[in-house]
C-alpha positions as CSV (number, residue, x, y, z in Angstrom):
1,X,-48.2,-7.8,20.3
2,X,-46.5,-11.3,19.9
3,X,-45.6,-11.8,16.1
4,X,-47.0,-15.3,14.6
5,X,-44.7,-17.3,12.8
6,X,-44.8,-18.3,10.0
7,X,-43.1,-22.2,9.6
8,X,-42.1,-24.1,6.3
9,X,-41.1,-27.5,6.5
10,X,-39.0,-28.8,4.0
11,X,-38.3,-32.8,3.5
12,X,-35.1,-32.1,1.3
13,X,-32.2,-29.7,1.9
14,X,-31.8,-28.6,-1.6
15,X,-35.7,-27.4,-1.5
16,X,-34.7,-25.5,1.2
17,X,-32.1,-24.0,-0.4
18,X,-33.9,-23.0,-3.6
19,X,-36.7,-21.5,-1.5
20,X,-34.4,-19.2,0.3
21,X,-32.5,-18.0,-3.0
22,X,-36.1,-17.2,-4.4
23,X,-37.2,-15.5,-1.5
24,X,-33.6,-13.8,-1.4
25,X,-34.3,-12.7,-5.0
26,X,-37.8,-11.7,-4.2
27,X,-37.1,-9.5,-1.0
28,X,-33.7,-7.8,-2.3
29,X,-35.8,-6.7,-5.9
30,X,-38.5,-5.2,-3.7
31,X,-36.1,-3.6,-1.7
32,X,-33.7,-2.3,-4.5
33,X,-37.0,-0.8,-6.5
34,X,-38.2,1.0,-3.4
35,X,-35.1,2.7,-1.9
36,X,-32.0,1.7,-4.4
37,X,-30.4,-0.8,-2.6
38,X,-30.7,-4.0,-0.4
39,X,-29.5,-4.4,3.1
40,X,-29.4,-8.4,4.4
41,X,-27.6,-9.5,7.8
42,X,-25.7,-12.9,7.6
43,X,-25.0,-15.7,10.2
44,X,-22.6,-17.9,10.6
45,X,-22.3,-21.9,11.5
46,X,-22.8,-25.0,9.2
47,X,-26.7,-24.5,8.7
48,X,-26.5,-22.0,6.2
49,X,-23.6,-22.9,4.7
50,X,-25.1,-25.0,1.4
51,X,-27.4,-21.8,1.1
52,X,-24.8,-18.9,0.8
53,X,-22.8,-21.9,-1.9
54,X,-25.8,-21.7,-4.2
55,X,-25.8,-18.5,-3.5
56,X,-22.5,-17.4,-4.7
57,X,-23.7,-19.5,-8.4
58,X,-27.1,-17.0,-8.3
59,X,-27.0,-15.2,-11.4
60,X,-27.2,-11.9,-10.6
61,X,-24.7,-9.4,-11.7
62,X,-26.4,-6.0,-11.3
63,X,-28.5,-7.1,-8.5
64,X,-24.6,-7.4,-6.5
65,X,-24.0,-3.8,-7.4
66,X,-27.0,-2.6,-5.0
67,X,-27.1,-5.1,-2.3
68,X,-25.2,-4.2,0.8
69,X,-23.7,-7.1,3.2
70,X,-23.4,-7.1,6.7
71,X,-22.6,-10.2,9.7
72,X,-25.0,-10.6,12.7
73,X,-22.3,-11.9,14.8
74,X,-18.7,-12.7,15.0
75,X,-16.2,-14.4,17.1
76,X,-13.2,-12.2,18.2
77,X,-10.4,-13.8,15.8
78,X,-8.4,-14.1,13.0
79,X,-10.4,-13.7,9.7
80,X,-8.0,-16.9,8.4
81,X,-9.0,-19.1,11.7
82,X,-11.4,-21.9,10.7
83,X,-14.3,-20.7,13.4
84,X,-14.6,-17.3,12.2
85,X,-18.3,-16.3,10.6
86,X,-16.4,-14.0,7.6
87,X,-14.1,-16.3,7.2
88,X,-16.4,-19.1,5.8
89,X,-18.7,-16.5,4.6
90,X,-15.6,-15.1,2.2
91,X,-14.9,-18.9,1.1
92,X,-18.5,-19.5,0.3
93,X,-20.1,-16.6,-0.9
94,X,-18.0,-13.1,-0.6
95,X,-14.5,-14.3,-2.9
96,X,-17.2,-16.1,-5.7
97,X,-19.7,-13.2,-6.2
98,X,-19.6,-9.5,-8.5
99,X,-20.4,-7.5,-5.6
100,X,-18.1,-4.2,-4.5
101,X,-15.7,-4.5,-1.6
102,X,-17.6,-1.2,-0.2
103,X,-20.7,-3.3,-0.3
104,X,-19.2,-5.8,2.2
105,X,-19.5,-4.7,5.9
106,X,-17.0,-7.1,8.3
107,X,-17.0,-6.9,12.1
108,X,-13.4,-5.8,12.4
109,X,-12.8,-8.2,14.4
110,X,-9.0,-8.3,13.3
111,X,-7.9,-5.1,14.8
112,X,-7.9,-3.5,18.3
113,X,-9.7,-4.5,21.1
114,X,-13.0,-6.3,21.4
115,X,-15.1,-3.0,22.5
116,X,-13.0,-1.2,20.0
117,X,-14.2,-3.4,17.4
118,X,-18.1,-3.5,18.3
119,X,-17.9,0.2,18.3
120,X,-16.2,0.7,14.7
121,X,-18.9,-1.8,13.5
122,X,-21.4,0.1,15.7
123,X,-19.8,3.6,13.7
124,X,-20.2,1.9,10.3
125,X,-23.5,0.8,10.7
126,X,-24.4,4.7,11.7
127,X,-23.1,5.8,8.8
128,X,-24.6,3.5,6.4
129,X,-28.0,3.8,7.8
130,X,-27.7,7.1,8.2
131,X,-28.7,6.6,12.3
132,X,-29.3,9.6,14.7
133,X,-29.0,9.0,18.4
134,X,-31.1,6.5,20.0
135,X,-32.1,4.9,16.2
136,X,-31.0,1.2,15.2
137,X,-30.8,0.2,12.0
138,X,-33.8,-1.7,9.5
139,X,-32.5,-4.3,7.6
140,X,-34.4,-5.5,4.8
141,X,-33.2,-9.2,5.8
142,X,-31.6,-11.0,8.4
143,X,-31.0,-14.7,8.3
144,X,-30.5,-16.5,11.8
145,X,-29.8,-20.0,13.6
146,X,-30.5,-21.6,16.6
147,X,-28.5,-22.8,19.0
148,X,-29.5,-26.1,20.9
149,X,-29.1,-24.5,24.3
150,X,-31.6,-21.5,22.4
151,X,-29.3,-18.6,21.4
152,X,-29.6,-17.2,18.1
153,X,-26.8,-14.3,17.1
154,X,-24.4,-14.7,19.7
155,X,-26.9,-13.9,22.3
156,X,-26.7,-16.3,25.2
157,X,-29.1,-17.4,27.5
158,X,-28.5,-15.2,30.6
159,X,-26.4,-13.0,28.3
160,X,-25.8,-9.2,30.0
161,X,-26.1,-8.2,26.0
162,X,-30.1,-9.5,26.1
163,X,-30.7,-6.3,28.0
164,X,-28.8,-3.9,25.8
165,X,-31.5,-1.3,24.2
166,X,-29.3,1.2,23.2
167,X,-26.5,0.1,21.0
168,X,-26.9,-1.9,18.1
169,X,-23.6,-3.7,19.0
170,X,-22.8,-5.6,22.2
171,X,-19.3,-7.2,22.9
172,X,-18.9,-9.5,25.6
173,X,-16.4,-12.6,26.9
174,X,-17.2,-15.9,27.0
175,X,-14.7,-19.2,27.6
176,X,-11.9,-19.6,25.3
177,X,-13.7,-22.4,23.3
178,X,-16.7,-20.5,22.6
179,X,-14.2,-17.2,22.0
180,X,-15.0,-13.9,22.8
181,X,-18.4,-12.4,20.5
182,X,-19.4,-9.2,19.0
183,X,-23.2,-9.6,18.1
184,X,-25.8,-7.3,16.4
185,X,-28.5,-7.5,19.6
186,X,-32.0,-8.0,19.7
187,X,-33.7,-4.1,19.2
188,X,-31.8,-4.4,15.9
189,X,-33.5,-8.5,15.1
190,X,-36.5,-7.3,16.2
191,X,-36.4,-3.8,13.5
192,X,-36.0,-6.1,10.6
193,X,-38.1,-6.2,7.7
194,X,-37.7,-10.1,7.6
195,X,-36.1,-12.5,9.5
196,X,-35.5,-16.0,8.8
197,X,-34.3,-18.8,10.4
198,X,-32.7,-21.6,9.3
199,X,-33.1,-24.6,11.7
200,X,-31.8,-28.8,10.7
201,X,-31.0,-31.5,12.5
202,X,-33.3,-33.9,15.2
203,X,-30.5,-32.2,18.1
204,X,-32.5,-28.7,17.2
205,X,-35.9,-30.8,17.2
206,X,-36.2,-29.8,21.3
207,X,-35.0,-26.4,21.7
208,X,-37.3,-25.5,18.6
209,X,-40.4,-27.3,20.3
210,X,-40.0,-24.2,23.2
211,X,-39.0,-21.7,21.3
212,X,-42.3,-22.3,18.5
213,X,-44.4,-22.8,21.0
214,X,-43.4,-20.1,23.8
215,X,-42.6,-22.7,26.7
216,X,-39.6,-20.3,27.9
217,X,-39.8,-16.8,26.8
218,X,-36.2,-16.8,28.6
219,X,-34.8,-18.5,25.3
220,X,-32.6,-15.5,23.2
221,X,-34.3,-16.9,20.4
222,X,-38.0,-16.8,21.6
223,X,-37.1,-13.1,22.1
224,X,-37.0,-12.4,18.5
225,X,-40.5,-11.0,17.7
226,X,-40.1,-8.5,14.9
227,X,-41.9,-5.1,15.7
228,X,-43.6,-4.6,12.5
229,X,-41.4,-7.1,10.5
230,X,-41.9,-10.7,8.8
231,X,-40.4,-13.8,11.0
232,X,-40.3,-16.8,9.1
233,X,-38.9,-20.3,9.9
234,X,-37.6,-22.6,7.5
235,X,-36.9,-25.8,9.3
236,X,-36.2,-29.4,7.6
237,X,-38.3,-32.7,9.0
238,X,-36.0,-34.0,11.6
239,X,-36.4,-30.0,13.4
240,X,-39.6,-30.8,13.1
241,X,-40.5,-33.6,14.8
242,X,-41.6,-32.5,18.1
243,X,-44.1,-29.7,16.7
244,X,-47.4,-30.1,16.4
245,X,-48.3,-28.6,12.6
């Protein structure tokens, strides 16, 4: 069964913005009085970035003490270099909020080798979720972008990892100025409770066109249909423009 949509249009960034924190708040406090805690999975890249900023001023002290954060993707470098996903997510959100080291969950992308590292996050997110063989894990949220060629995570078009079914984690190459990746893949998109994307700019306006209305199932993105979950996208006027709503 192909999941509808559901599509927000937003004429100001900062509306954006406030929506998401309220629907942050609103998803983590359901999930925290249900089960304790509150699991979300965070992208990288310039969309979100204003988001996780008024984040980080959110007032919410003990709500920081349950919530559990983990990354959707990350490129195989440096934490310190300037394209890495926990680097800017430690600048804008990690370093300025009350939340527990242990509640932090990294790619470790630092250390060993590129499978090594997808399988220690692979291990982490196991033992977190308390996984047996063959399960993935169910985030309560996971935010996502778009990519003007369609990939979403770091999940390509024609990506080998599009096909993965059985690990949560897929590590692959790509060209030095795209860096190696380590990327959460799609069996564990499509188990989350809600995903969101986050799509600006008239340059997205195209790719979003297809993806919205199914013209190429082929796209990584229009392969994100949650099995049971919410998918909701919040996209500004200029992403817009070539819909029909």
């Amino acid at each position: 069964m192909v999941i509808s949509p559901k599509i927000l249009v937003f004429d100001h960034e900062d509306r954006m913005v406030e929506f998401m924190v309220r629907k942050w708040e609103e998803i983590g406090k359901k999930a925290i009085a249900e089960k304790g805690y509150f699991t979300v999975a965070l992208s990288g890249g310039k969309t979100p970035v204003r988001f996780y900023q008024k984040l980080a001023g959110w007032d919410g002290r003990p709500f920081w003490h349950r919530t559990h954060l983990f990354l959707v993707d990350e490129r195989f470098l440096s934490f310190d270099d300037q394209d890495s996903n926990y680097g800017m997510l430690r600048e804008t959100l990690f370093e300025k909020i009350p939340i527990p080291g242990g509640n932090i969950h990294p790619i470790p992308a630092e250390k060993g080798s590129l499978e090594i590292s997808a399988e220690e996050y692979e291990r982490d997110l196991k033992m977190f979720f308390k996984l047996s063989k063959g399960q993935h894990p169910v985030f309560d949220l996971i935010l996502l972008g778009v990519g003007e060629e369609g990939h979403t995570a770091s999940l390509f078009p024609g990506s080998e990892a599009l096909s993965e079914r059985i690990h949560s984690v897929a590590a692959f190459r790509l060209d030095e100025s795209r860096h190696h990746r380590i990327t959460l893949t799609l069996p564990v998109i499509n188990h989350g409770e809600h995903v969101i994307f986050f799509v600006r700019g008239k340059n997205k306006a195209p790719i979003l066109r297809k993806i919205i209305n199914r013209e190429d199932l082929s796209l990584p993105a229009s392969m994100v249909q949650p099995k049971s979950g919410n998918l909701l996208f919040l996209i500004d006027r200029e992403a817009s423009s070539q819909l029909s709503l």
